[in-house]
C-alpha positions as CSV (number, residue, x, y, z in Angstrom):
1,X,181.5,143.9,81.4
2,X,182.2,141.3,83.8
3,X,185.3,140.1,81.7
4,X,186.6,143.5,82.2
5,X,186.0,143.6,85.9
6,X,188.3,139.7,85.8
7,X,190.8,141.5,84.5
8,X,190.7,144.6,86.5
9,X,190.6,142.2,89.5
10,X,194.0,140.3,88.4
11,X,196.1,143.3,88.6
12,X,194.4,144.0,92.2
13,X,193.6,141.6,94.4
14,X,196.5,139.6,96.0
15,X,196.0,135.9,96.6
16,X,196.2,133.4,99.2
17,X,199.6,131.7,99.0
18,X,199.6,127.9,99.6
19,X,202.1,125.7,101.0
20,X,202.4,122.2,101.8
21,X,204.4,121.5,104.7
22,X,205.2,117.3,104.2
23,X,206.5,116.8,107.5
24,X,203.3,118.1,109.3
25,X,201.3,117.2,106.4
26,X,199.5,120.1,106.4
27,X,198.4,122.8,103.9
28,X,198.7,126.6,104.9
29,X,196.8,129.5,103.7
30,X,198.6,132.7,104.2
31,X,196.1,135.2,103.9
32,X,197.2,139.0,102.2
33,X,196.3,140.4,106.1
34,X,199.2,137.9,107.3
35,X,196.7,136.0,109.0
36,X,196.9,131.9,108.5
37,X,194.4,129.0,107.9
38,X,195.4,125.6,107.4
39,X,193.3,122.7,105.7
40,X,195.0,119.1,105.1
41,X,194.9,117.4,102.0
42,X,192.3,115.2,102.7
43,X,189.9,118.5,103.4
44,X,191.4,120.0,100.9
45,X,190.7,117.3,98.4
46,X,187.2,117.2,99.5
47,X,186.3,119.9,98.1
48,X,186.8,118.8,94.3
49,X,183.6,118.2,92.3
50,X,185.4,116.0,89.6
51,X,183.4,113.0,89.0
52,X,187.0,110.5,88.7
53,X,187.3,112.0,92.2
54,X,186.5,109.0,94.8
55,X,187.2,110.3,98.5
56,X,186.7,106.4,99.5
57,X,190.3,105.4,97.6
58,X,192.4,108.0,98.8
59,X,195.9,106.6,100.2
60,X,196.8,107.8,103.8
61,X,200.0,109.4,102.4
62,X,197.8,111.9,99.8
63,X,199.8,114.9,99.2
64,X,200.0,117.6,96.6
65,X,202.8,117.6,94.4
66,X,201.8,121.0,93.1
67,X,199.5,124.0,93.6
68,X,198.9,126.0,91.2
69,X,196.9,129.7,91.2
70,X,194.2,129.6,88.2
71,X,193.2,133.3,87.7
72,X,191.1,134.6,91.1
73,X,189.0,132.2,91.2
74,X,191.2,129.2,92.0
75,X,193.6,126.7,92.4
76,X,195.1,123.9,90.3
77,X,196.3,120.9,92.4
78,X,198.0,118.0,91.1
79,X,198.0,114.7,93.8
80,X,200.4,112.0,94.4
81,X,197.9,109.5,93.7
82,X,197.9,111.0,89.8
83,X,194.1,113.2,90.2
84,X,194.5,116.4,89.3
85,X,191.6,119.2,91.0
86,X,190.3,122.3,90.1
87,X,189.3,123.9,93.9
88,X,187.4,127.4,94.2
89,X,189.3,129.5,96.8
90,X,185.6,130.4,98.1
91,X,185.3,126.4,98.8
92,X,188.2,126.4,101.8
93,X,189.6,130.0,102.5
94,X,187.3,131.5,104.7
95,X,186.1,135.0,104.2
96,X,187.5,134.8,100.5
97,X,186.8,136.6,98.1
98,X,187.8,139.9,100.2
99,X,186.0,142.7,100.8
């Protein structure tokens, strides 16, 4: 049952869209009621639980090469230092998932 609600969900619930913006190194959130957050990658990289992640290394000029949506749940985001995260949208979009 709650496969089928997954797959129910992907066909109606509309995702944040990311984007990194390198020249004010930020990451925006556009949210599906146009509203916008915005998180930097730093913050954003906080919130991965992967053990190889080690918040104390990370080079000033961290930056996501690519973001990737993973079903509803989250994002995929590979870094310029070579980590790759798996990040819950419920970690840093606020108010997500939507009512």
């Amino acid at each position: 049952a709650s496969v089928d609600m997954e797959v129910q969900a992907l066909d109606t619930q509309t995702l944040p869209q990311l984007m990194y913006l390198n020249d004010k190194q930020m990451i925006y959130i556009l949210l599906p009621d146009e509203s916008q957050q915005q998180i930097s990658p730093r913050d954003l990289r906080s919130n991965c639980r992967s053990p190889a992640n080690d918040m104390s290394s990370l080079p000033d000029d961290l930056c996501p090469l690519d973001i990737v949506p993973m079903g509803n749940y989250a994002i995929s985001v590979r870094w310029s230092d070579g980590h790759q995260s798996l990040i819950p949208y419920r970690s840093f979009v606020a108010g997500y998932p939507y009512e």
